[in-house]
KESE-809478 format. One line per field, with one value per atom (N, C-alpha, C): residue number from 1; residue in three letters; x, y, z. Coordinates in steps of 0.1 Angstrom, whole numbers, plus 5000, padded with zeros to 4 digits. Layout:
gutor = (NUM,...)
roro = (ALA,...)
c1 = (X,...)
c2 = (Y,...)
c3 = (Z,...)
//
This chain:
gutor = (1,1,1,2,2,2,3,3,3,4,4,4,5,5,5,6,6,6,7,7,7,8,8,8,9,9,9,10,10,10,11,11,11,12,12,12,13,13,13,14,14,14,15,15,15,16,16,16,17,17,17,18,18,18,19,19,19,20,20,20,21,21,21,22,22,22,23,23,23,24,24,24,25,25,25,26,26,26,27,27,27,28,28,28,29,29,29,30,30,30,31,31,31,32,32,32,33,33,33,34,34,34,35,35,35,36,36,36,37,37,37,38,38,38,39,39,39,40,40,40,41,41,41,42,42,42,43,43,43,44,44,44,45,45,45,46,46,46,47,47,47,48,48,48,49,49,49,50,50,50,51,51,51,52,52,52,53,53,53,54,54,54,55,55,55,56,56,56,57,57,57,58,58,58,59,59,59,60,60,60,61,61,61,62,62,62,63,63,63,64,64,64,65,65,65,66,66,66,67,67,67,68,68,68,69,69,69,70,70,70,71,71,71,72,72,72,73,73,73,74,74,74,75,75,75,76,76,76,77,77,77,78,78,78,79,79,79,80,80,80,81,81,81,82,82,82,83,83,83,84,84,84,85,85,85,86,86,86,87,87,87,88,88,88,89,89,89,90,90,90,91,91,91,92,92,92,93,93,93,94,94,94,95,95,95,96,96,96,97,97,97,98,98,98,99,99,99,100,100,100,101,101,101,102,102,102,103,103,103,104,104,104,105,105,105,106,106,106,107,107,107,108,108,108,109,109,109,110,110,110,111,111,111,112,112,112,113,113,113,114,114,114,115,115,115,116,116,116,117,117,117,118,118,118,119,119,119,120,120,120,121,121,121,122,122,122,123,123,123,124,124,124,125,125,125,126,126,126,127,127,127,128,128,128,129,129,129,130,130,130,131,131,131,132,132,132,133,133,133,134,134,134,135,135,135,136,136,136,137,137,137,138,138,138,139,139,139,140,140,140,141,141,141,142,142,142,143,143,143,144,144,144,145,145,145,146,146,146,147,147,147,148,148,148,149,149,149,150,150,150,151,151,151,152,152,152,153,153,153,154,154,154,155,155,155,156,156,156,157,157,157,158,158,158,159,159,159,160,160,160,161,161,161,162,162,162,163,163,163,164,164,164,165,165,165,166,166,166,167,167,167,168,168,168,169,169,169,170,170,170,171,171,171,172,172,172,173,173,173,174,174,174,175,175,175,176,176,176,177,177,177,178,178,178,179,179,179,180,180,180,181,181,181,182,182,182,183,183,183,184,184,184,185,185,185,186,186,186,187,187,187,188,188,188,189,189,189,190,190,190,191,191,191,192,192,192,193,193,193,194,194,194,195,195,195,196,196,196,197,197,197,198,198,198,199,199,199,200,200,200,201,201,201,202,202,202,203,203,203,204,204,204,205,205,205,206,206,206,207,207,207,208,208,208,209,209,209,210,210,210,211,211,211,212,212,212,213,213,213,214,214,214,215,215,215,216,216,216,217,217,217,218,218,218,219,219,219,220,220,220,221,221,221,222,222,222,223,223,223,224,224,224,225,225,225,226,226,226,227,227,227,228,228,228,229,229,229,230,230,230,231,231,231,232,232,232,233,233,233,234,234,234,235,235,235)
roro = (UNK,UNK,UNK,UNK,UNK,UNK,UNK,UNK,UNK,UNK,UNK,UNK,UNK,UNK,UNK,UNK,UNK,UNK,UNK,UNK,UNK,UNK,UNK,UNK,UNK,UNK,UNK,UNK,UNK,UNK,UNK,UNK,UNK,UNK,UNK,UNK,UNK,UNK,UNK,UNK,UNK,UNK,UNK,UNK,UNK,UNK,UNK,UNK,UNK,UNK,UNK,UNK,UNK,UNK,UNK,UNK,UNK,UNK,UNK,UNK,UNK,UNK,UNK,UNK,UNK,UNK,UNK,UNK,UNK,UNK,UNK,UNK,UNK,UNK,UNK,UNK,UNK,UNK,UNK,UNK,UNK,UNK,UNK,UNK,UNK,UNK,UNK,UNK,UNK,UNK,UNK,UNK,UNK,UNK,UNK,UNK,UNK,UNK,UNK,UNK,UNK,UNK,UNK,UNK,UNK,UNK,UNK,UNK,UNK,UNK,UNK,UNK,UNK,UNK,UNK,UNK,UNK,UNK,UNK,UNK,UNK,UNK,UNK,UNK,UNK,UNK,UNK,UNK,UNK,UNK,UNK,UNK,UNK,UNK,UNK,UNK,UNK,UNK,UNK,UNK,UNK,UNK,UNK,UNK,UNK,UNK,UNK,UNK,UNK,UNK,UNK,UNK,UNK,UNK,UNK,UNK,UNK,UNK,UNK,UNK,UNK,UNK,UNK,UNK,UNK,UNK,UNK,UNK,UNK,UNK,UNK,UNK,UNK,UNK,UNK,UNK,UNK,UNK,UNK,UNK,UNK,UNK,UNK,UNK,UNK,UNK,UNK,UNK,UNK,UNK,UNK,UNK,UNK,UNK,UNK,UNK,UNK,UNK,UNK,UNK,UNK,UNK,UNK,UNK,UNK,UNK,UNK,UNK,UNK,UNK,UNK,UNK,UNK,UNK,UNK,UNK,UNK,UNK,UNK,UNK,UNK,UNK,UNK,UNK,UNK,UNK,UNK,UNK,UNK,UNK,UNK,UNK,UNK,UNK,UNK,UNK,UNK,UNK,UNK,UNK,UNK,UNK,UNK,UNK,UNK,UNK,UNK,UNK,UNK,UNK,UNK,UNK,UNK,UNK,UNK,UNK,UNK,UNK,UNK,UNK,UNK,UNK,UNK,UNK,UNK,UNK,UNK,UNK,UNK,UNK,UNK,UNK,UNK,UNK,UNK,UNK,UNK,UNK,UNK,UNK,UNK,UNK,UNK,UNK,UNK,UNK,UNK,UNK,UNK,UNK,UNK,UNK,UNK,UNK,UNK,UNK,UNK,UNK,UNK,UNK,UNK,UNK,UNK,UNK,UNK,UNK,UNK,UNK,UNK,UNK,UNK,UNK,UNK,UNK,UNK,UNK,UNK,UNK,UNK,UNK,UNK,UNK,UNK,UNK,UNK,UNK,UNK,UNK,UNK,UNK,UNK,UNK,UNK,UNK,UNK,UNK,UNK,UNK,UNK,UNK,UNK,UNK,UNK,UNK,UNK,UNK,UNK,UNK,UNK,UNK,UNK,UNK,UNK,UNK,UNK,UNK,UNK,UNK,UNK,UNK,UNK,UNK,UNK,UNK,UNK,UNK,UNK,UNK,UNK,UNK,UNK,UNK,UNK,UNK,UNK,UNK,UNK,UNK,UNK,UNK,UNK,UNK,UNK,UNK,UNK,UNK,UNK,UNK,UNK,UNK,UNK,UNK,UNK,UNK,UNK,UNK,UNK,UNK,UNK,UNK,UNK,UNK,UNK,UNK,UNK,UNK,UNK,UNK,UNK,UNK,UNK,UNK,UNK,UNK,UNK,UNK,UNK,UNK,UNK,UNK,UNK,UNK,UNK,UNK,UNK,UNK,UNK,UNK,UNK,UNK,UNK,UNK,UNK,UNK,UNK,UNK,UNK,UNK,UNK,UNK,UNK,UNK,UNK,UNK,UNK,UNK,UNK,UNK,UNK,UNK,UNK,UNK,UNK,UNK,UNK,UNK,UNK,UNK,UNK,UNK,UNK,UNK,UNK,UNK,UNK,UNK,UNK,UNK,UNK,UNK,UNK,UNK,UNK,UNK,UNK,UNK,UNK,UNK,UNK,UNK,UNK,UNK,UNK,UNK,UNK,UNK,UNK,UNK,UNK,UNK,UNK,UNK,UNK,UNK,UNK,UNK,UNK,UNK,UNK,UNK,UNK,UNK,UNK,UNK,UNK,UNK,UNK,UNK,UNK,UNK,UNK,UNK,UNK,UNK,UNK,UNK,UNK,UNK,UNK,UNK,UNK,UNK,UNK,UNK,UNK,UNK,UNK,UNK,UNK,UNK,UNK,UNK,UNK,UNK,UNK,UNK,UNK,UNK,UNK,UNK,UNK,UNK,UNK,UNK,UNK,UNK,UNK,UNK,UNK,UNK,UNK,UNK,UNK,UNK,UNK,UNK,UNK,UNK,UNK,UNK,UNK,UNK,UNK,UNK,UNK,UNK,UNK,UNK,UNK,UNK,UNK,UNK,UNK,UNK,UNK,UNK,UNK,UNK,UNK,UNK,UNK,UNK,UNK,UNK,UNK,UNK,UNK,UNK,UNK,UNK,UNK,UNK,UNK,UNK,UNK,UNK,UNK,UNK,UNK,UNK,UNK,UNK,UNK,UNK,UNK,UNK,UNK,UNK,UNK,UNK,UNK,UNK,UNK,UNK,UNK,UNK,UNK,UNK,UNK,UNK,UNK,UNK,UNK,UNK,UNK,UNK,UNK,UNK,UNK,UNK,UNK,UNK,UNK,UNK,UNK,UNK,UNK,UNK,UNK,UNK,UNK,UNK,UNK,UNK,UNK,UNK,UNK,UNK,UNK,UNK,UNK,UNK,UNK,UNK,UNK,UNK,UNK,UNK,UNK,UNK,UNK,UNK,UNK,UNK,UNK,UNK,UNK,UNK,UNK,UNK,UNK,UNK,UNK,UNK,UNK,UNK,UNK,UNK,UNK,UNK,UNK,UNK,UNK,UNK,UNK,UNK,UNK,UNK,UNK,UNK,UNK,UNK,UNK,UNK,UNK,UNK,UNK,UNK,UNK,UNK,UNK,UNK,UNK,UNK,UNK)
c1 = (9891,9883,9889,9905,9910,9905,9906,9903,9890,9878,9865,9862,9866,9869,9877,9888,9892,9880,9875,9869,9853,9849,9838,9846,9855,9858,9859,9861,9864,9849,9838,9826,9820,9826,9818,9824,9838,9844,9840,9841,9835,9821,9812,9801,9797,9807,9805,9810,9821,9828,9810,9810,9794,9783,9783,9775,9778,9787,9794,9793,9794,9797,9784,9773,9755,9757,9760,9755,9760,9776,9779,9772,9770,9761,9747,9740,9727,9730,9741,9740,9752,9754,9763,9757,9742,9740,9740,9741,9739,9732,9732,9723,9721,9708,9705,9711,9717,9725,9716,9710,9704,9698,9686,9681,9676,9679,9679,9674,9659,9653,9653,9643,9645,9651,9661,9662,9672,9674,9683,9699,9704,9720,9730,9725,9731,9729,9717,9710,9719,9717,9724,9740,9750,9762,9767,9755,9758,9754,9744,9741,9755,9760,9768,9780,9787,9795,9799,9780,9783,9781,9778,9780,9796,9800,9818,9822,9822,9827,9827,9813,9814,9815,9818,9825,9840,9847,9864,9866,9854,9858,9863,9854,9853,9867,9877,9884,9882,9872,9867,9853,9848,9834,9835,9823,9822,9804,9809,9794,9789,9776,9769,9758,9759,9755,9745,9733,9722,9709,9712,9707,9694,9688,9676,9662,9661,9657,9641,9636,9623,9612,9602,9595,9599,9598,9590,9607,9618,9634,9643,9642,9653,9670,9671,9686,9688,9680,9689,9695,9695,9699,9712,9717,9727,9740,9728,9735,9741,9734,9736,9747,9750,9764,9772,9776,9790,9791,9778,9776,9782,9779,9783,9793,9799,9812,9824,9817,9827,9831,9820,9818,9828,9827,9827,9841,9849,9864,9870,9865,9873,9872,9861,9856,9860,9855,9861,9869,9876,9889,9886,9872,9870,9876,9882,9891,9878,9881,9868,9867,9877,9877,9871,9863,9857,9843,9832,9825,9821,9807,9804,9791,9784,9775,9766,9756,9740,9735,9727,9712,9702,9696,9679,9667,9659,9642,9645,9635,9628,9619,9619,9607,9604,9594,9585,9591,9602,9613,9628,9631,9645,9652,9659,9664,9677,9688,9697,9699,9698,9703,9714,9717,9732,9733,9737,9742,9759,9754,9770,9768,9780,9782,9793,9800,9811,9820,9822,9828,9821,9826,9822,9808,9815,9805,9791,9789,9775,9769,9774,9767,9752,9740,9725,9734,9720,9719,9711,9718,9707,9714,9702,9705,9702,9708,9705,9700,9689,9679,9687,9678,9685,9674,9681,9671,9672,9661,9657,9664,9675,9677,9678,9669,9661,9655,9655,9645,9632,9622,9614,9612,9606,9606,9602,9607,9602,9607,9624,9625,9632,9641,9649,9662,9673,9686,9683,9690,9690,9701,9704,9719,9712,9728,9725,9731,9743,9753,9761,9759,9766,9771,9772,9782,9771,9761,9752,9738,9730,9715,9713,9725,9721,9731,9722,9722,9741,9739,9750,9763,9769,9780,9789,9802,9813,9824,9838,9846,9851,9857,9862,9855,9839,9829,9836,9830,9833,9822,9819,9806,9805,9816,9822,9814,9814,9815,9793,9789,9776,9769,9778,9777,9776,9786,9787,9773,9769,9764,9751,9748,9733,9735,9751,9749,9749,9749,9745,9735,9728,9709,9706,9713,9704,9716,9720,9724,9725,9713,9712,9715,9715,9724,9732,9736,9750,9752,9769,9774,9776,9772,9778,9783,9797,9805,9809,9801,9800,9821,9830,9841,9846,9844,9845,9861,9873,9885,9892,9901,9909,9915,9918,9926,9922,9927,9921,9931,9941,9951,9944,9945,9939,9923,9918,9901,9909,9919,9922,9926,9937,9938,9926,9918,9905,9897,9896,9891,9893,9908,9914,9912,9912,9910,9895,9888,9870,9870,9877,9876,9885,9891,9895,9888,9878,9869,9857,9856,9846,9852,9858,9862,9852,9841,9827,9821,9826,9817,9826,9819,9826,9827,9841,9839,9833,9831,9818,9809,9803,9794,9796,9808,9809,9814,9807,9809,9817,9829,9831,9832,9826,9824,9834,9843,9855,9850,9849,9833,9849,9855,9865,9859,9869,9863,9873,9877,9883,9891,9878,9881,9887,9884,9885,9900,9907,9922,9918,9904,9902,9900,9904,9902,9890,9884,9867,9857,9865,9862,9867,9876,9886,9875,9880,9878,9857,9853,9838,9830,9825,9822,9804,9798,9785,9784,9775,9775,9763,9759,9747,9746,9734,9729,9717,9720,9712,9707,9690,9687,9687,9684,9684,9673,9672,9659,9653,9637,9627,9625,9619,9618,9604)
c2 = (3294,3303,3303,3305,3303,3291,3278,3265,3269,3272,3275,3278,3290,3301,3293,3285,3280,3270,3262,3249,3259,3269,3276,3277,3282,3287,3277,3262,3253,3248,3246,3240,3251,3262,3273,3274,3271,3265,3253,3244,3230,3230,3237,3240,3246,3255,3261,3256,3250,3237,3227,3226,3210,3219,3231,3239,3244,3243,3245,3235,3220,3210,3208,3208,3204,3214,3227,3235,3231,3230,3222,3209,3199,3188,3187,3202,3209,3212,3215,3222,3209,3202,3196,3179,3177,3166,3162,3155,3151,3163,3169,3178,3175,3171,3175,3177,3180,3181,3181,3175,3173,3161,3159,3144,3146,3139,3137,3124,3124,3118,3114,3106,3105,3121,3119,3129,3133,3139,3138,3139,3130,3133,3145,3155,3165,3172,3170,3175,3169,3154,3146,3147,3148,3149,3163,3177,3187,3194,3183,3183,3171,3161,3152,3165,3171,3181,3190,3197,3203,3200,3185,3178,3179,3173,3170,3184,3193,3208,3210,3207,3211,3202,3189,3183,3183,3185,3187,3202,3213,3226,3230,3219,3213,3203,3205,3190,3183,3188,3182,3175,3180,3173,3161,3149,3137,3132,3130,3127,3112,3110,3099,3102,3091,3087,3082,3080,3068,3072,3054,3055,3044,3042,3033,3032,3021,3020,3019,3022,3019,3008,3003,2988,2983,2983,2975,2979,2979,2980,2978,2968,2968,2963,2963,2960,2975,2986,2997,3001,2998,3000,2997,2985,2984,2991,2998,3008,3016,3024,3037,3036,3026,3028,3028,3021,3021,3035,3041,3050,3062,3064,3075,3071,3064,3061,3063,3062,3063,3074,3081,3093,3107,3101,3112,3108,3093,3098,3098,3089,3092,3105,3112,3125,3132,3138,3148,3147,3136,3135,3135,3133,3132,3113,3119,3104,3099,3086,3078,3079,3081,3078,3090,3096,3110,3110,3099,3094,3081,3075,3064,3061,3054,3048,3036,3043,3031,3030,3017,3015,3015,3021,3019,3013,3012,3005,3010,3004,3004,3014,3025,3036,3038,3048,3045,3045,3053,3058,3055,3058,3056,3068,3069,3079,3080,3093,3094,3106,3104,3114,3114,3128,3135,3138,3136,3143,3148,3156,3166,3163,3160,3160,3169,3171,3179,3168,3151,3143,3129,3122,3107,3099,3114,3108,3110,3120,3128,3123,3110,3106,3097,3101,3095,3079,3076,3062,3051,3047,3041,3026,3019,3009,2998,2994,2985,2977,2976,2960,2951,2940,2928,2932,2933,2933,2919,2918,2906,2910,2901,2907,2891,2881,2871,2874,2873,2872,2868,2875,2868,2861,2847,2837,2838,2832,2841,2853,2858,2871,2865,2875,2869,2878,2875,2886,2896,2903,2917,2921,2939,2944,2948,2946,2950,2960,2963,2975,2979,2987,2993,3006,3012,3028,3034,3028,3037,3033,3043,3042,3037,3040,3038,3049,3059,3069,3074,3073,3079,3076,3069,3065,3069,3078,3082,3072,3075,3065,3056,3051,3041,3036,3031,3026,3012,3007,2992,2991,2980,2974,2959,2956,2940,2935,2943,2939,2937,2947,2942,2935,2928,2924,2909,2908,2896,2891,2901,2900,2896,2902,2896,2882,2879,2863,2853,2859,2853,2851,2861,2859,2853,2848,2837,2832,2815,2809,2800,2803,2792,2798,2816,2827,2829,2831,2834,2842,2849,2863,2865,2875,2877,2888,2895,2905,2906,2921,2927,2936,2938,2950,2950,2962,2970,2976,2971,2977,2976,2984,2982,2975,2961,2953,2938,2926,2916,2913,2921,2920,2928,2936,2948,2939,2932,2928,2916,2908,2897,2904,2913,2920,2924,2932,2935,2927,2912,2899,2893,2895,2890,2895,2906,2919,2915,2916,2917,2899,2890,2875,2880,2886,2884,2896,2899,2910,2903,2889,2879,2866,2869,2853,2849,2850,2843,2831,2837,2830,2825,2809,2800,2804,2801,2811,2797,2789,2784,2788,2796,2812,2823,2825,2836,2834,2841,2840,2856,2858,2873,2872,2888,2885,2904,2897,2906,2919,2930,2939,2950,2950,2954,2971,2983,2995,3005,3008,3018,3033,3038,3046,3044,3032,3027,3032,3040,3043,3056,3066,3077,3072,3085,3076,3082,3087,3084,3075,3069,3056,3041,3040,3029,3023,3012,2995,3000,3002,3005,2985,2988,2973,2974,2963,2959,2946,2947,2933,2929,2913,2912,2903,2897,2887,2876,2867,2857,2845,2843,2830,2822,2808,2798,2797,2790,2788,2779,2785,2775,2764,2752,2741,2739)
c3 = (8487,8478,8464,8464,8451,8444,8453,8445,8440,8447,8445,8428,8431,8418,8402,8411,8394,8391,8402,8397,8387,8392,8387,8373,8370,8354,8343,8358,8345,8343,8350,8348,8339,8338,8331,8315,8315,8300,8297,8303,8299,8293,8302,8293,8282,8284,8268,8257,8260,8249,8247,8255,8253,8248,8250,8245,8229,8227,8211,8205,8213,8206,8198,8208,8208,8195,8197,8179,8171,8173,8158,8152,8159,8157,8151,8152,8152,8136,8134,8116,8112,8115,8106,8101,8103,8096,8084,8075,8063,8054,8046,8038,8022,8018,8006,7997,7986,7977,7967,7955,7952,7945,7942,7938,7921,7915,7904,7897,7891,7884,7869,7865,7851,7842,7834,7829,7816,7811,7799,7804,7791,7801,7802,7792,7794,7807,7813,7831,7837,7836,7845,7846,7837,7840,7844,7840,7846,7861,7868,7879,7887,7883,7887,7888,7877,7880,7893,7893,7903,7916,7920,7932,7933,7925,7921,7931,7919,7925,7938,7944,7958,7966,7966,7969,7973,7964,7959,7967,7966,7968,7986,7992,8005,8008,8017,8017,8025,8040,8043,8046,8032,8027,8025,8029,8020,8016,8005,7998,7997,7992,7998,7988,7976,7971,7971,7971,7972,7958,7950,7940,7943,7935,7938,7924,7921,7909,7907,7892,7896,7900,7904,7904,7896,7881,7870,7864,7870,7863,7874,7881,7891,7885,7873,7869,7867,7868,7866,7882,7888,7903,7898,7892,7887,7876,7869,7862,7864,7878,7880,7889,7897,7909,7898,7890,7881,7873,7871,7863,7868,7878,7888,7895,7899,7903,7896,7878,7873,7870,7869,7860,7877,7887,7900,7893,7896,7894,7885,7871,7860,7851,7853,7846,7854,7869,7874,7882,7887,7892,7905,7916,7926,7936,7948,7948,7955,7951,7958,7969,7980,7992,7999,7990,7998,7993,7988,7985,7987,7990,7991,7980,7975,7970,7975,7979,7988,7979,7977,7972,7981,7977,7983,7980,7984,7979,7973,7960,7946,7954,7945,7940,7929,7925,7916,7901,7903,7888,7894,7887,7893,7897,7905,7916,7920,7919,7926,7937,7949,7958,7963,7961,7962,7979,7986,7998,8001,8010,8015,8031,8037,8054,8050,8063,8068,8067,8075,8073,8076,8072,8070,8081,8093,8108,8103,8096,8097,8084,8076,8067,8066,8058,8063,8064,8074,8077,8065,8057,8046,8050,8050,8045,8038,8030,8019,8016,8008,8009,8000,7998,7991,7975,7964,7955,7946,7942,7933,7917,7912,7901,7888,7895,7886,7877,7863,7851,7849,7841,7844,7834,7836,7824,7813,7803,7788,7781,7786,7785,7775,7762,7756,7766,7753,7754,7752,7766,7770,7771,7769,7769,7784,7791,7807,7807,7800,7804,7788,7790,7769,7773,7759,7762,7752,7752,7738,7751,7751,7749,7769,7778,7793,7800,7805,7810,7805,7791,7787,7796,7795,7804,7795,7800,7792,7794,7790,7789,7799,7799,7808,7819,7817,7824,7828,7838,7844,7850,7842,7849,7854,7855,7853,7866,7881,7890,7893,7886,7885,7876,7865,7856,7863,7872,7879,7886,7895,7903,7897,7881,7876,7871,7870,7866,7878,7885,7898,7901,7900,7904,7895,7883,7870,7866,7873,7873,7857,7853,7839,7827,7832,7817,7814,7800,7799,7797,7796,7793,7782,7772,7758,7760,7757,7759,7745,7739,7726,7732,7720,7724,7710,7713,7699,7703,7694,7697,7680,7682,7664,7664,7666,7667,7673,7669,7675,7685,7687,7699,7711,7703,7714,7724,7711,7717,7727,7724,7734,7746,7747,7759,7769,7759,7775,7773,7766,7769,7783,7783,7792,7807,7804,7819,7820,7815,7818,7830,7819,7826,7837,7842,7860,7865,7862,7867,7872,7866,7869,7873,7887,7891,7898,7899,7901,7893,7878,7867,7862,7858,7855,7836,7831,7817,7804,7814,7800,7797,7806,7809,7800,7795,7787,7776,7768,7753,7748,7740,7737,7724,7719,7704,7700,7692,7687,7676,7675,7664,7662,7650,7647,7642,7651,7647,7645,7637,7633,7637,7646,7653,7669,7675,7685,7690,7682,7689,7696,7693,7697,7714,7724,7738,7738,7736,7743,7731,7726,7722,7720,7733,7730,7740,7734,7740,7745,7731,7737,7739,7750,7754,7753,7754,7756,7764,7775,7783,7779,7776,7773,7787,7789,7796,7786,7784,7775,7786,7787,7795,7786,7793,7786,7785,7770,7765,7767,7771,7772,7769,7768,7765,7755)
//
């Protein structure tokens, strides 16, 4: 009878452990945070903020980024991971490793969704398409990534790594890298760093053009860069 009795308390704890487990599981999926559209950047870095916040406020929160660009602009897909990557850890000091960044299908505008889990397990399932990020014929030079005029990117942006990846999808363009620094030492230094940021591309590929600036010792204006992308011209 005694055995009886213990074995009952333990199938009656065990259940309620599996029965605790099932609720926590029930509230702890991925949640909404919020999504953010075309919009001005003062919106946008004070909605990025307060992802940050409650992110960091949590230590065992992790967030999950998923950006995705519109039809008729698929190089901004590209914009926006560096943009927000940078902005989560060099602006508010969020460590990367408590964040990820997805792309998604092309929708109709361009798009970022914020999400919050409890931890890494309960992050949405996205998965990544392949996007097309070929030119279409006839285009001239285009700026792909700058510090002026794309979703306001604050300092110390790096865009080197998707900068790569569009001279990949157009094998016959070259790189023109505009940097604006006070110094032509200073401009050879982050010459130098940008070319091992692109050990993909072969550097008869890239052209860098030295734009001497004055202020450039202030830090939220040092080493201001512009990536162009140039195809080769028609015949």
């Amino acid at each position: 009878m005694r055995k009886l009795l213990i074995a009952l308390v333990f199938a009656c704890t065990a259940s309620l452990v599996a029965g605790q487990d099932r609720a926590v599981g029930e509230v702890s999926d991925a949640q909404l945070f919020d999504e953010i559209g075309p919009t001005v950047c003062d919106d946008l870095i004070t909605r990025l903020d307060q992802f940050s916040k409650k992110l960091t406020d949590s230590e065992d929160a992790f967030g999950t980024i998923v950006v995705s660009a519109g039809t008729d602009e698929p190089i901004r897909v590209l914009r926006l991971r560096p943009m927000v990557f940078n902005y989560l850890v060099n602006e508010s000091g969020v460590n990367p490793a408590r964040f990820k960044i997805l792309r998604s299908g092309p929708t109709k505008q361009w798009r970022i969704s914020l999400w919050l889990s409890p931890n890494p397990a309960f992050r949405p399932e996205i998965t990544e398409p392949e996007y097309d990020f070929s030119l279409p014929s006839g285009i001239g030079p285009l700026i792909a990534f700058g510090e002026e005029g794309h979703m306001c990117p604050p300092s110390g942006f790096n865009n080197s790594g998707e900068f790569e990846e569009l001279l990949q999808a157009n094998p016959q363009a070259r790189g023109h890298i505009v940097i604006k620094a006070p110094s032509r030492g200073e401009f050879e230094k982050e010459k130098l760093r940008i070319k091992g940021l692109l050990p993909a591309i072969n550097n008869l590929r890239l052209r860098f053009f030295y734009v001497k600036d004055d202020l450039a010792d202030l830090d939220f204006l040092r080493m201001w860069t512009e990536y162009w992308i140039v195809p080769k011209k028609e015949q």
